[in-house]
PyMOL Python script that loads the backbone (N, CA, C, O; Angstrom):
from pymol import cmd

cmd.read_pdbstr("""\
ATOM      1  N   UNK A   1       2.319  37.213   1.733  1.00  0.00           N
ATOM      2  CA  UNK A   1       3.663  37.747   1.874  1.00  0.00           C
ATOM      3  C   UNK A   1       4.186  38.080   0.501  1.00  0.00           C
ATOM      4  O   UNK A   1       4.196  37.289  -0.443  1.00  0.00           O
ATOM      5  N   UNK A   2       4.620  39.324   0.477  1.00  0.00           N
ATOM      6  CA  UNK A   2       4.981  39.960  -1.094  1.00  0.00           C
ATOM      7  C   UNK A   2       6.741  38.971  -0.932  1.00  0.00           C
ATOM      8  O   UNK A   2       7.490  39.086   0.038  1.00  0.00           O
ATOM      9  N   UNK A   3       6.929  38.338  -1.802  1.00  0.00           N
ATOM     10  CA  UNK A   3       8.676  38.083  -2.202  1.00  0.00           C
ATOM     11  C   UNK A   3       9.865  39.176  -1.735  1.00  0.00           C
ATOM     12  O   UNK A   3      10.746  39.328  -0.889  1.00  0.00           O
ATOM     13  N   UNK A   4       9.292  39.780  -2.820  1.00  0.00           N
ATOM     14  CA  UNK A   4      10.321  41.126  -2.722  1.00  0.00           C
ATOM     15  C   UNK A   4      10.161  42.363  -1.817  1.00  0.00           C
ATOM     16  O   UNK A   4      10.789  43.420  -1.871  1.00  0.00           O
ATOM     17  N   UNK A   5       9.115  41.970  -0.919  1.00  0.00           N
ATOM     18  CA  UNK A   5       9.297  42.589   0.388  1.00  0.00           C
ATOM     19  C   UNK A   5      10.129  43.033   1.167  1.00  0.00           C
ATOM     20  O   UNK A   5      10.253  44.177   1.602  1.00  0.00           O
ATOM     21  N   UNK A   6      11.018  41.662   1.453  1.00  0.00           N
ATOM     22  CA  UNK A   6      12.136  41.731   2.366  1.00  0.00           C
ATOM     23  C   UNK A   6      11.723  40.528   3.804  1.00  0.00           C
ATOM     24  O   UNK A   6      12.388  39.750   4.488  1.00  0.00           O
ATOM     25  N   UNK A   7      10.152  40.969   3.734  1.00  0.00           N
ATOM     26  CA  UNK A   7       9.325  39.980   5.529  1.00  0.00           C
ATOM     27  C   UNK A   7      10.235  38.634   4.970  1.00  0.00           C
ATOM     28  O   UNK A   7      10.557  38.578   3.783  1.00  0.00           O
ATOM     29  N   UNK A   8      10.531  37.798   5.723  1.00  0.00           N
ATOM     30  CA  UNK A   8      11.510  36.731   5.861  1.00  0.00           C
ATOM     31  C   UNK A   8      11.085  36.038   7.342  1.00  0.00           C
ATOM     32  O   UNK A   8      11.855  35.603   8.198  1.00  0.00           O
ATOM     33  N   UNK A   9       9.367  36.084   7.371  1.00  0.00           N
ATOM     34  CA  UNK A   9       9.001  35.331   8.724  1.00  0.00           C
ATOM     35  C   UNK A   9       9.166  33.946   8.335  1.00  0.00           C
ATOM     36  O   UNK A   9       8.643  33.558   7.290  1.00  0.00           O
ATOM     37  N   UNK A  10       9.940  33.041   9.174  1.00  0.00           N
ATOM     38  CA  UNK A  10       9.275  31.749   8.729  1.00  0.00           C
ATOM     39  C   UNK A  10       8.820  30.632   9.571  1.00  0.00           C
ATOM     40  O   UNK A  10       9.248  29.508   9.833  1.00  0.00           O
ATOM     41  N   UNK A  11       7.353  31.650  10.045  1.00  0.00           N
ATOM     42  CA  UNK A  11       6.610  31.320  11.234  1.00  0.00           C
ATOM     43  C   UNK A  11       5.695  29.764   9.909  1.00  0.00           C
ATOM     44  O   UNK A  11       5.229  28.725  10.376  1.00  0.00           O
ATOM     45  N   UNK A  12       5.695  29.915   9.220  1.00  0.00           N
ATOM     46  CA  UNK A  12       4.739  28.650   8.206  1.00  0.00           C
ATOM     47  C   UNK A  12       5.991  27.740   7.589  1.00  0.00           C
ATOM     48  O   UNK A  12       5.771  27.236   6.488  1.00  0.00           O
ATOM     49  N   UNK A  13       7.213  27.503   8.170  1.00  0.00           N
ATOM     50  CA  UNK A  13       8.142  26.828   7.291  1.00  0.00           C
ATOM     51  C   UNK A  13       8.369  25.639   8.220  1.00  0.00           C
ATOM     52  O   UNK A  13       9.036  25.803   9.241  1.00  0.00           O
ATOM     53  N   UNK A  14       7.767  24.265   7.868  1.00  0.00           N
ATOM     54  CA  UNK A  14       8.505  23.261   8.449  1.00  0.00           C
ATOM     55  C   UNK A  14       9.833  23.124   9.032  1.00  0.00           C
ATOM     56  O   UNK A  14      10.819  23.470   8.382  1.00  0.00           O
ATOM     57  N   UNK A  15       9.926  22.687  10.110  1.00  0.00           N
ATOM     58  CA  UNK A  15      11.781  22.598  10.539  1.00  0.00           C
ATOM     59  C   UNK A  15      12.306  21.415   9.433  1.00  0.00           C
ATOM     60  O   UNK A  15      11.669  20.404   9.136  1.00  0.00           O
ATOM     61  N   UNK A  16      13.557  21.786   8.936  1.00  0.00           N
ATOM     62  CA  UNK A  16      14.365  20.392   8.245  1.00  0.00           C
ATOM     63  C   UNK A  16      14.108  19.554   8.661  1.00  0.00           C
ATOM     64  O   UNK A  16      13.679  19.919   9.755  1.00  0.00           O
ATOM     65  N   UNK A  17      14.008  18.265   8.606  1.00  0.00           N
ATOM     66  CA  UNK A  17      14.159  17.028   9.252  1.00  0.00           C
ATOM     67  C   UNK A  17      15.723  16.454   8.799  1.00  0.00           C
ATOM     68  O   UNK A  17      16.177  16.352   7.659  1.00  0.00           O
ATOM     69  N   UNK A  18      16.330  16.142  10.020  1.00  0.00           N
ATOM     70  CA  UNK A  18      17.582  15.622   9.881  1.00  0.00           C
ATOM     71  C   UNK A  18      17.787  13.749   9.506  1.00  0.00           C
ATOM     72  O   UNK A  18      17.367  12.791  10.155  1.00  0.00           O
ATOM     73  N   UNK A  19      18.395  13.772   8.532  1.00  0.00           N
ATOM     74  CA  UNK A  19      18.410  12.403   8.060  1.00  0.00           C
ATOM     75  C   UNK A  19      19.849  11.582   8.602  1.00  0.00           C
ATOM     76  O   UNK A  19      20.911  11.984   8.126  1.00  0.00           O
ATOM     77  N   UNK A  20      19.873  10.724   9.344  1.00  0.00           N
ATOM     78  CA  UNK A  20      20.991  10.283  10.208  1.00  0.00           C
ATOM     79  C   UNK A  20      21.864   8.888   9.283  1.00  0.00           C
ATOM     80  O   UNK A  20      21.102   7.939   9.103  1.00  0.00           O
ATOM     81  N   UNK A  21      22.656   8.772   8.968  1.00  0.00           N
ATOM     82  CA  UNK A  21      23.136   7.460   8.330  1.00  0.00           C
ATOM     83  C   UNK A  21      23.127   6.016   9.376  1.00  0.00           C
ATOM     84  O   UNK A  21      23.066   5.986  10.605  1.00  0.00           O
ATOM     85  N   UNK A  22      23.178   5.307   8.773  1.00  0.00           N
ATOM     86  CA  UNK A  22      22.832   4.405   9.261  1.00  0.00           C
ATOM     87  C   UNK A  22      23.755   2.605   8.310  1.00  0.00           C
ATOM     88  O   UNK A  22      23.918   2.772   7.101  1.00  0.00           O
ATOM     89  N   UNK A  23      24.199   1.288   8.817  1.00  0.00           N
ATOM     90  CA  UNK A  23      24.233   0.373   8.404  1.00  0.00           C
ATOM     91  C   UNK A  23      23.083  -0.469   8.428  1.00  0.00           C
ATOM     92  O   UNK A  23      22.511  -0.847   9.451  1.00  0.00           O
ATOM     93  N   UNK A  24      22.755  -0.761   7.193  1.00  0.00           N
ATOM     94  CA  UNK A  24      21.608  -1.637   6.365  1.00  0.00           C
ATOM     95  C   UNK A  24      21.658  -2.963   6.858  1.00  0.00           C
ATOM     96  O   UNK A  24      20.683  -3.678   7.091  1.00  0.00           O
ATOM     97  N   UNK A  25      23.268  -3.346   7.055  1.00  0.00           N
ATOM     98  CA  UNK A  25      23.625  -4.642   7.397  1.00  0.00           C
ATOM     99  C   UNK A  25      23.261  -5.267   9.088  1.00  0.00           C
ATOM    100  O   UNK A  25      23.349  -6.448   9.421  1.00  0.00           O
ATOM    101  N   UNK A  26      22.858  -4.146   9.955  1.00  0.00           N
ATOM    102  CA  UNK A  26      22.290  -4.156  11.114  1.00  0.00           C
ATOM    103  C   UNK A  26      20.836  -3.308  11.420  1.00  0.00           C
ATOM    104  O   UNK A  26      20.595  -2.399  12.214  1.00  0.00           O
ATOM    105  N   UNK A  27      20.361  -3.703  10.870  1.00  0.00           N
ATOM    106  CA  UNK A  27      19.095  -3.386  11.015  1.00  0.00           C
ATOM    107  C   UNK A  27      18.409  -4.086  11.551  1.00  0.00           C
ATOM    108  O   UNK A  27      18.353  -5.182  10.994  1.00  0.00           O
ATOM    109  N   UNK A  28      17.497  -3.946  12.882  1.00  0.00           N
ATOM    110  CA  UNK A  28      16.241  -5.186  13.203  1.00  0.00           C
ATOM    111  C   UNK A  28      15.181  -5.333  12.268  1.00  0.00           C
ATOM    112  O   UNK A  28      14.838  -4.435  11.499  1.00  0.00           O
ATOM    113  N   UNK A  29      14.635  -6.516  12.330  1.00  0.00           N
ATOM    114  CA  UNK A  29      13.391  -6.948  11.642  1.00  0.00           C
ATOM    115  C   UNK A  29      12.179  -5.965  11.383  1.00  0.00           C
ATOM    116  O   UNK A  29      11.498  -5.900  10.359  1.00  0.00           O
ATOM    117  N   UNK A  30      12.044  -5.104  12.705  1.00  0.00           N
ATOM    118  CA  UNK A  30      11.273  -4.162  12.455  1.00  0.00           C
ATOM    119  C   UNK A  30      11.534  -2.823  11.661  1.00  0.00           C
ATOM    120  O   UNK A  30      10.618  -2.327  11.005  1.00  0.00           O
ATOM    121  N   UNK A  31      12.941  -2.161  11.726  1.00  0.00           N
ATOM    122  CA  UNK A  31      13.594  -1.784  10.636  1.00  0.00           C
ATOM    123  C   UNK A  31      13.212  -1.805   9.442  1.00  0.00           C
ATOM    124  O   UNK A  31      12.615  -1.049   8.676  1.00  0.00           O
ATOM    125  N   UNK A  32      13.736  -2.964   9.418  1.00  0.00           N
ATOM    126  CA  UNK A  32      13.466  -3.472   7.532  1.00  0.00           C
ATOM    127  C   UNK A  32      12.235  -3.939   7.362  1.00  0.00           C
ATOM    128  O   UNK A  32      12.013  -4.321   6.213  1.00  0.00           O
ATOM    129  N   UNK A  33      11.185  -4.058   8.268  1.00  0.00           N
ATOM    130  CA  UNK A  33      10.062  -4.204   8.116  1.00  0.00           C
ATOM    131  C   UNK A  33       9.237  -2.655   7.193  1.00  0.00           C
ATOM    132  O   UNK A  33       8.598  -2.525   6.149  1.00  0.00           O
ATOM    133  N   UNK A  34       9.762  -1.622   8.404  1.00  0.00           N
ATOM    134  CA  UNK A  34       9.248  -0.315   7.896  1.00  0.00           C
ATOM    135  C   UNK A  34       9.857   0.251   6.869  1.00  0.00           C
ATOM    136  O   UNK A  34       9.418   1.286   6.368  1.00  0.00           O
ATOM    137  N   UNK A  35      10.845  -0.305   6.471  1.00  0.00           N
ATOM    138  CA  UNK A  35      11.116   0.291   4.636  1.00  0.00           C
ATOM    139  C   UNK A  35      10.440   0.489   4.072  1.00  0.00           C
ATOM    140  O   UNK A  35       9.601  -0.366   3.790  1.00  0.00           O
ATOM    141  N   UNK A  36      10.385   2.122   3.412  1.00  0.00           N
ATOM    142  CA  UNK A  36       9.361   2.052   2.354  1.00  0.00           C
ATOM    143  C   UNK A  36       8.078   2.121   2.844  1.00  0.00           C
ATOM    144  O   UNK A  36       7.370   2.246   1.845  1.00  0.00           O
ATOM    145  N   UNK A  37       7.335   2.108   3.895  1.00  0.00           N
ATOM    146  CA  UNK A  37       6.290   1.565   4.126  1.00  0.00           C
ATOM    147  C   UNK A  37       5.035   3.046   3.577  1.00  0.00           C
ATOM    148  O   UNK A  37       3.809   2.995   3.478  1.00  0.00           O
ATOM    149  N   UNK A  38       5.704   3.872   3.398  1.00  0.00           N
ATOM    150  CA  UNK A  38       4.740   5.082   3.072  1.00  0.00           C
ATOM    151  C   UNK A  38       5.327   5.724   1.279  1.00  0.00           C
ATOM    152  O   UNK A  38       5.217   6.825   0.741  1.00  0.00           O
ATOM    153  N   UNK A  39       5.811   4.694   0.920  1.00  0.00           N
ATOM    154  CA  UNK A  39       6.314   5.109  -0.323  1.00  0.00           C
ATOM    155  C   UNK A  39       5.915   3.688  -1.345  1.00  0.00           C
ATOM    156  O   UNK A  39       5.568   4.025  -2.477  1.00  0.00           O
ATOM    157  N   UNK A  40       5.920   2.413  -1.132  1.00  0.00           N
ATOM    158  CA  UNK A  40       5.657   1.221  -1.705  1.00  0.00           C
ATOM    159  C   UNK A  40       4.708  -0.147  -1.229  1.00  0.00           C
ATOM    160  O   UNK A  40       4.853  -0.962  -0.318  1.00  0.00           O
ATOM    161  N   UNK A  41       3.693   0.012  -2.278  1.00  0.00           N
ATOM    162  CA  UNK A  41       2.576  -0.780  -2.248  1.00  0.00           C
ATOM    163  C   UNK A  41       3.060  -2.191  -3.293  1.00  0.00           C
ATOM    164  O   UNK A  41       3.303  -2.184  -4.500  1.00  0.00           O
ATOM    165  N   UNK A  42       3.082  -3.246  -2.400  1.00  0.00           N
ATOM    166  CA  UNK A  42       2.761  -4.379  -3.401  1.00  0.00           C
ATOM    167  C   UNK A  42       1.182  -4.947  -3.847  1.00  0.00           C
ATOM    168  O   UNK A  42       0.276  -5.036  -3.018  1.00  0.00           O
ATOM    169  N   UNK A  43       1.036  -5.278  -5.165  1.00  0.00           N
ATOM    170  CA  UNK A  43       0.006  -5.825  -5.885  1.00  0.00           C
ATOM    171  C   UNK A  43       0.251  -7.339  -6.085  1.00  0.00           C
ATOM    172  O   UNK A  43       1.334  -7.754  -6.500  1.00  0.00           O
ATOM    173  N   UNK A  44      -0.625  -8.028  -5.826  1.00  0.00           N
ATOM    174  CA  UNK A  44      -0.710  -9.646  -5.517  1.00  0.00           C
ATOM    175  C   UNK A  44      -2.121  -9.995  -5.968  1.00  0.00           C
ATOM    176  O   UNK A  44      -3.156  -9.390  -5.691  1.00  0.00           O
ATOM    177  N   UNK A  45      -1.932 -11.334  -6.884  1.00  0.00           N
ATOM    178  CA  UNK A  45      -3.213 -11.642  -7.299  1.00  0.00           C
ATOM    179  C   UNK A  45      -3.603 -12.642  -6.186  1.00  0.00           C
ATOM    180  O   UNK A  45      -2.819 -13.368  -5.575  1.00  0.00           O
ATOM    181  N   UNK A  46      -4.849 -12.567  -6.035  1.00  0.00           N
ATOM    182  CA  UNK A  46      -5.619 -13.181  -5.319  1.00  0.00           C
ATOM    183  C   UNK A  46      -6.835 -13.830  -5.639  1.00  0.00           C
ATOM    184  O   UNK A  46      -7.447 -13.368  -6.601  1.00  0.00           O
ATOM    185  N   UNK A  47      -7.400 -14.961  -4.944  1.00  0.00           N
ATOM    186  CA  UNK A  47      -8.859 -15.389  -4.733  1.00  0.00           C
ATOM    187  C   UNK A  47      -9.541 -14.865  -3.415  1.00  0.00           C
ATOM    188  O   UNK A  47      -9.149 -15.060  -2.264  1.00  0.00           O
ATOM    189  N   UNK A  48     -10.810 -14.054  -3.890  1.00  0.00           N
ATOM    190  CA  UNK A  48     -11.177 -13.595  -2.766  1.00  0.00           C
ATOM    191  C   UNK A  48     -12.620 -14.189  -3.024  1.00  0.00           C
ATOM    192  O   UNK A  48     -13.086 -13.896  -4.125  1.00  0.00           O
ATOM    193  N   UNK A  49     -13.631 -15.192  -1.974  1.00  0.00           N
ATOM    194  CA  UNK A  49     -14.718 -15.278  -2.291  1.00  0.00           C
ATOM    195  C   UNK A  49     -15.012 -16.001  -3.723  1.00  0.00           C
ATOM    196  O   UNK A  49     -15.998 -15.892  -4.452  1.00  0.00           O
ATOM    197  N   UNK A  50     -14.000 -16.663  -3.857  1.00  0.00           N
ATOM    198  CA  UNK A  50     -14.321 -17.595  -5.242  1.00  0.00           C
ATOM    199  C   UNK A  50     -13.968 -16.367  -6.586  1.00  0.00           C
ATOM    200  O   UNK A  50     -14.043 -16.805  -7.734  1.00  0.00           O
ATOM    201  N   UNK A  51     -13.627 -15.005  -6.409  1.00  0.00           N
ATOM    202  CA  UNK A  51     -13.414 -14.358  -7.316  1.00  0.00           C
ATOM    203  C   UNK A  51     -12.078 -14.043  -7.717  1.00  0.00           C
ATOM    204  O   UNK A  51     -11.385 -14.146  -6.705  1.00  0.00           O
ATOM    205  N   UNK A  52     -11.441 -13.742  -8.603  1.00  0.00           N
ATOM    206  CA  UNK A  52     -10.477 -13.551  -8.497  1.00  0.00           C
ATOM    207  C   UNK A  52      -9.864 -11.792  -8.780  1.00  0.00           C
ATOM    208  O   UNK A  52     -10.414 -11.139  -9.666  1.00  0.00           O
ATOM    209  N   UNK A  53      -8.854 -11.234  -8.052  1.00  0.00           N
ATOM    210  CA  UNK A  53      -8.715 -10.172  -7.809  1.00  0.00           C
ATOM    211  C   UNK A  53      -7.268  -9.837  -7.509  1.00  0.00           C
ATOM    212  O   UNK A  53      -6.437 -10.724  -7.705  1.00  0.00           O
ATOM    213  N   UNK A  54      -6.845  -8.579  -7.025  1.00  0.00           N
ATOM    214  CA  UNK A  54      -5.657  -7.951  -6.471  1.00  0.00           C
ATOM    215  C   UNK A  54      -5.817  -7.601  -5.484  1.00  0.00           C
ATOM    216  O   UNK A  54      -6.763  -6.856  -5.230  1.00  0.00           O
ATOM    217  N   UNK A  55      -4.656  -8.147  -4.250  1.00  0.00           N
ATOM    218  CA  UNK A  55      -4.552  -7.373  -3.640  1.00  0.00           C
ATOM    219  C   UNK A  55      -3.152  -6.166  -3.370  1.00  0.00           C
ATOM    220  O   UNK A  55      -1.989  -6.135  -3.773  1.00  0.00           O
ATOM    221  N   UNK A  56      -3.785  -5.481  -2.698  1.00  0.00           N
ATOM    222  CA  UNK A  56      -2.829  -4.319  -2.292  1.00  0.00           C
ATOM    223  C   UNK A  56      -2.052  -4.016  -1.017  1.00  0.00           C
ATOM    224  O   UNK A  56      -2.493  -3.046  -0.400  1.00  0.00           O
ATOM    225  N   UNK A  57      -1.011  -4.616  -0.489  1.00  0.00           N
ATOM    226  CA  UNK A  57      -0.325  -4.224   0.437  1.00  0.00           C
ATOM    227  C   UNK A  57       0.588  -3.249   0.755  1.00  0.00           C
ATOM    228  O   UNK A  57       1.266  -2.655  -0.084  1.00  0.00           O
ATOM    229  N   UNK A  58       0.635  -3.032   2.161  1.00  0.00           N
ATOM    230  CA  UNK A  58       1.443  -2.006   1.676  1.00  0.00           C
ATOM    231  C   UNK A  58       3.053  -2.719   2.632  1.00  0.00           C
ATOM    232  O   UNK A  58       3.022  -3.731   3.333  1.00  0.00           O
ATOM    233  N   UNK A  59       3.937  -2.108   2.453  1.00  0.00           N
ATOM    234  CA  UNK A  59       5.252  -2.162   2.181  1.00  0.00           C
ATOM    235  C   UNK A  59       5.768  -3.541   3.354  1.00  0.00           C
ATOM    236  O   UNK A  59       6.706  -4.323   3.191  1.00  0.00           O
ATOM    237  N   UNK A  60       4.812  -3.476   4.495  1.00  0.00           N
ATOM    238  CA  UNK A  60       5.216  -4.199   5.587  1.00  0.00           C
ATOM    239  C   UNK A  60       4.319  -5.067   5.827  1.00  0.00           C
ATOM    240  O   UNK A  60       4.210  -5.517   6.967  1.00  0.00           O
ATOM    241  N   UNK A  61       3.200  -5.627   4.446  1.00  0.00           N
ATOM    242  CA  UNK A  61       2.876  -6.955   4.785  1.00  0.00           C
ATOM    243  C   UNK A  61       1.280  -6.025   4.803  1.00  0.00           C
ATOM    244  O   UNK A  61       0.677  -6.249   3.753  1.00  0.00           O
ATOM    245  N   UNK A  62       0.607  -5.193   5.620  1.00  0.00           N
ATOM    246  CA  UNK A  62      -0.497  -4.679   5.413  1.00  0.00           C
ATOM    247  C   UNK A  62      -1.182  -4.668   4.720  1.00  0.00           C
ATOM    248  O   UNK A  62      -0.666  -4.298   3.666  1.00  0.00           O
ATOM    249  N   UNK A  63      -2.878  -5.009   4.544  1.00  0.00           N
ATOM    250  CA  UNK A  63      -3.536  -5.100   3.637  1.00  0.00           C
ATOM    251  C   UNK A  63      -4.202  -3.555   3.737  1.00  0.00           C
ATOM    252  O   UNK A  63      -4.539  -2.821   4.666  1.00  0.00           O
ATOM    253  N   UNK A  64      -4.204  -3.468   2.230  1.00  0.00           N
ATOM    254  CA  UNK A  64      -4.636  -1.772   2.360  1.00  0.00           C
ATOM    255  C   UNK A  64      -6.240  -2.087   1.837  1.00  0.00           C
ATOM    256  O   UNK A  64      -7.251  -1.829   2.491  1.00  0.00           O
ATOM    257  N   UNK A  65      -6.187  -2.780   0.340  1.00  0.00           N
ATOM    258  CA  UNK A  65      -7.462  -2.930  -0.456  1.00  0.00           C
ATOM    259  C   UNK A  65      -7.626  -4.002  -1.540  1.00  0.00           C
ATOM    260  O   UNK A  65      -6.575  -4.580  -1.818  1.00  0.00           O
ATOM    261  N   UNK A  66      -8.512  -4.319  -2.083  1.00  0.00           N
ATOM    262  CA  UNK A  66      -8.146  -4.932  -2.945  1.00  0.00           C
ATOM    263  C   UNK A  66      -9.061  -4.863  -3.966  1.00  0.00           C
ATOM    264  O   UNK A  66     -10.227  -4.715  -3.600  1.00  0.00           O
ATOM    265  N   UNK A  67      -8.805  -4.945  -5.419  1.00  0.00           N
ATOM    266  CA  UNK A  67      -9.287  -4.278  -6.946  1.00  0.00           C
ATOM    267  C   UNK A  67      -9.419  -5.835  -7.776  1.00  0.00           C
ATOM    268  O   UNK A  67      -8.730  -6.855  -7.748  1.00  0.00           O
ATOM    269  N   UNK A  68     -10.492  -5.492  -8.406  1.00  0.00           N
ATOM    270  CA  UNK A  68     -11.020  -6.539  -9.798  1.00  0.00           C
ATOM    271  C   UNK A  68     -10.069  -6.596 -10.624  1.00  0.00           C
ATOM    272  O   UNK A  68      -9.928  -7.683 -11.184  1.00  0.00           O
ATOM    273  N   UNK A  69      -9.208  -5.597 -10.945  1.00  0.00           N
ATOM    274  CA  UNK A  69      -8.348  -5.868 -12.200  1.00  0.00           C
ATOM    275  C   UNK A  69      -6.708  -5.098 -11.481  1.00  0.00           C
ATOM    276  O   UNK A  69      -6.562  -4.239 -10.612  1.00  0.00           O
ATOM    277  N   UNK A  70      -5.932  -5.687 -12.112  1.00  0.00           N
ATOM    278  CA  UNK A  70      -4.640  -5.413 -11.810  1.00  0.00           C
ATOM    279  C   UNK A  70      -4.222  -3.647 -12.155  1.00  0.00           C
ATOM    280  O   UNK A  70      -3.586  -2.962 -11.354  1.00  0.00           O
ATOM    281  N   UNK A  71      -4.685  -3.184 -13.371  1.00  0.00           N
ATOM    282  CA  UNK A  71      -4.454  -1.949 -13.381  1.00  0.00           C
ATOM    283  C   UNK A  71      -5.552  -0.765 -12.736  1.00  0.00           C
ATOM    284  O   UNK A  71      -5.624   0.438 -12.986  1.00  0.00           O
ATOM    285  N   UNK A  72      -6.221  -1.466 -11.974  1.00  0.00           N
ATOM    286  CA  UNK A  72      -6.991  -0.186 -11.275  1.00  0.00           C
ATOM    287  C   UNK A  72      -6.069  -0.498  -9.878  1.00  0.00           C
ATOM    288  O   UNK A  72      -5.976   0.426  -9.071  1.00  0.00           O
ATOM    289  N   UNK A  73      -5.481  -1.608  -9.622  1.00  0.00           N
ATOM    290  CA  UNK A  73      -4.726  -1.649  -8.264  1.00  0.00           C
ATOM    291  C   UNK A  73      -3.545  -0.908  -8.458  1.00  0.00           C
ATOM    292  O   UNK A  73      -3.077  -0.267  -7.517  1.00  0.00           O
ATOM    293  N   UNK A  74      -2.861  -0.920  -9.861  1.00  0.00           N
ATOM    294  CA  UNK A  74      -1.936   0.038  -9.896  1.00  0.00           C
ATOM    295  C   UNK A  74      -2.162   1.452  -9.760  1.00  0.00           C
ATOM    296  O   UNK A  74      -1.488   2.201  -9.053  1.00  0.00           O
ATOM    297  N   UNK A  75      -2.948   1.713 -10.331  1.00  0.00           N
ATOM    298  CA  UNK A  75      -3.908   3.031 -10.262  1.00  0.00           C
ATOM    299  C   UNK A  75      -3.910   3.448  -8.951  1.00  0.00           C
ATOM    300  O   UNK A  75      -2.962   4.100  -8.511  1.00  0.00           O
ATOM    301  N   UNK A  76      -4.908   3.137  -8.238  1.00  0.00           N
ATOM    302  CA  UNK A  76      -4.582   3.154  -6.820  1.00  0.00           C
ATOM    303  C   UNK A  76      -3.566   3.838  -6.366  1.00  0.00           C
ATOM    304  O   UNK A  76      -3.581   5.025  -6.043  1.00  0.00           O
ATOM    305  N   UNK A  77      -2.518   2.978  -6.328  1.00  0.00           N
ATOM    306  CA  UNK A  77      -1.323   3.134  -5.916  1.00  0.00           C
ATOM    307  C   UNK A  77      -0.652   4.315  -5.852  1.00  0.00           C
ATOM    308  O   UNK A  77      -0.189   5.042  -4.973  1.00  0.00           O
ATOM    309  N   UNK A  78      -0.755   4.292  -7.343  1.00  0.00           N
ATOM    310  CA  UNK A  78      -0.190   6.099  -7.911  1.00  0.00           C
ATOM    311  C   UNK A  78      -0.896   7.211  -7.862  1.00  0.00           C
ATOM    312  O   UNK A  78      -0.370   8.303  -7.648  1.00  0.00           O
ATOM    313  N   UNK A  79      -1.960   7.071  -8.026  1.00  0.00           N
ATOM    314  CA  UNK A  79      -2.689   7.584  -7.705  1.00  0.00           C
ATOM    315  C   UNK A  79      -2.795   8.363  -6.142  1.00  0.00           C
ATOM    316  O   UNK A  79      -3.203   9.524  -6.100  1.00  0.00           O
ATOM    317  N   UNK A  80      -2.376   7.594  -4.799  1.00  0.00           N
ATOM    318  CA  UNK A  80      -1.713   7.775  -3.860  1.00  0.00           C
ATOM    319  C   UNK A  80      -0.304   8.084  -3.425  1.00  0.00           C
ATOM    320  O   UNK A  80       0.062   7.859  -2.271  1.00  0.00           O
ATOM    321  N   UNK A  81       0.794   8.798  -4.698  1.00  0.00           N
ATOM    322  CA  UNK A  81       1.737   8.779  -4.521  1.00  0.00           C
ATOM    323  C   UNK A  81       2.548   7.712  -4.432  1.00  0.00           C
ATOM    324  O   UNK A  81       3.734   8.012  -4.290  1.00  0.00           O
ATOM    325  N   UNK A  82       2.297   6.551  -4.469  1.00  0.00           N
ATOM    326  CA  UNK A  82       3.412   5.262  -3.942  1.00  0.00           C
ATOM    327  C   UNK A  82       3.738   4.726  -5.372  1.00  0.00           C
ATOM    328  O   UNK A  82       3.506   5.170  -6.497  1.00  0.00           O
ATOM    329  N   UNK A  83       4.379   3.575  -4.897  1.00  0.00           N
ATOM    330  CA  UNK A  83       5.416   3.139  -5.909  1.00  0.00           C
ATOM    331  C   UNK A  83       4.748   1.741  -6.350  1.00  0.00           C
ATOM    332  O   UNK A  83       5.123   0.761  -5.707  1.00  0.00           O
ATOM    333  N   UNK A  84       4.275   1.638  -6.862  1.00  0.00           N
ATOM    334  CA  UNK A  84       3.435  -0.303  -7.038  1.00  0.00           C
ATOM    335  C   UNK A  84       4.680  -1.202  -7.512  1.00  0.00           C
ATOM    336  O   UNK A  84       5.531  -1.033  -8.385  1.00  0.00           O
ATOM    337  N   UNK A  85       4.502  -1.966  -6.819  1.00  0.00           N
ATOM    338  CA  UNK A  85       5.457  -3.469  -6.864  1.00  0.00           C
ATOM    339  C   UNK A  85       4.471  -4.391  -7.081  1.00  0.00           C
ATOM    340  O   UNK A  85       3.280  -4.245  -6.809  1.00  0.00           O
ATOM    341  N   UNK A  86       5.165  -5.652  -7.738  1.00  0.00           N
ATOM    342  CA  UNK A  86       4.535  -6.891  -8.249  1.00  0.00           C
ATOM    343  C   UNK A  86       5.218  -7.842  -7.368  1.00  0.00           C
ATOM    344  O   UNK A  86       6.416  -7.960  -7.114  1.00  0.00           O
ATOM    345  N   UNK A  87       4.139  -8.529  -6.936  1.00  0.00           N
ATOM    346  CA  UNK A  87       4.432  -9.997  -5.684  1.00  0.00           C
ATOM    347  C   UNK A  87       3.925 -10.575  -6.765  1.00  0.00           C
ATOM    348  O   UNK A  87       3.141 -10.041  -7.549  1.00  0.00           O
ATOM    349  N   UNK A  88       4.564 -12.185  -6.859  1.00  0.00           N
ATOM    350  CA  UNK A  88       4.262 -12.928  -7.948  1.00  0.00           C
ATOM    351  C   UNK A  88       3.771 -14.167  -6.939  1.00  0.00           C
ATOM    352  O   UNK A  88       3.348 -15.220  -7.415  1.00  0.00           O
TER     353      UNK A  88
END
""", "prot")
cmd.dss("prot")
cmd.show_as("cartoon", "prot")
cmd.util.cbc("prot")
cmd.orient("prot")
């Protein structure tokens, strides 16, 4: 499609998605469970097998993977677009 055409199909344009407001202060468990859940990965050290390692969850408790060293789990992460958080 030339720009300066004028064609103005927008048979390839996603519809908006409408974003609705909402109180935080009433939210169910499952709610606030799914926060974030496609935007923020927590990193947690772990023993896995007598070794020690990271793991990688993602936002709602999910185990995604888990890495030898803390900055390849961050890596990961960003690497995937998300946001890495530290569980201590």
């Amino acid at each position: 499609m030339d720009i300066g055409s004028g064609d103005r199909s927008d048979s390839n344009v996603a519809p908006a998605v409408q974003m609705g407001s909402f109180d935080i202060r009433h939210l169910s468990a499952e709610q606030l469970g799914s926060l974030g859940v496609s935007q923020i990965a927590y990193v947690k050290p772990v023993v896995l097998n007598g070794q020690h390692g990271f793991a990688i969850h993602a936002a709602d408790g999910t185990p995604m993977a888990v890495a030898g060293d803390r900055d390849v789990a961050v890596a990961a992460i960003v690497q995937h677009e998300m946001q890495p958080l530290s569980v201590h």
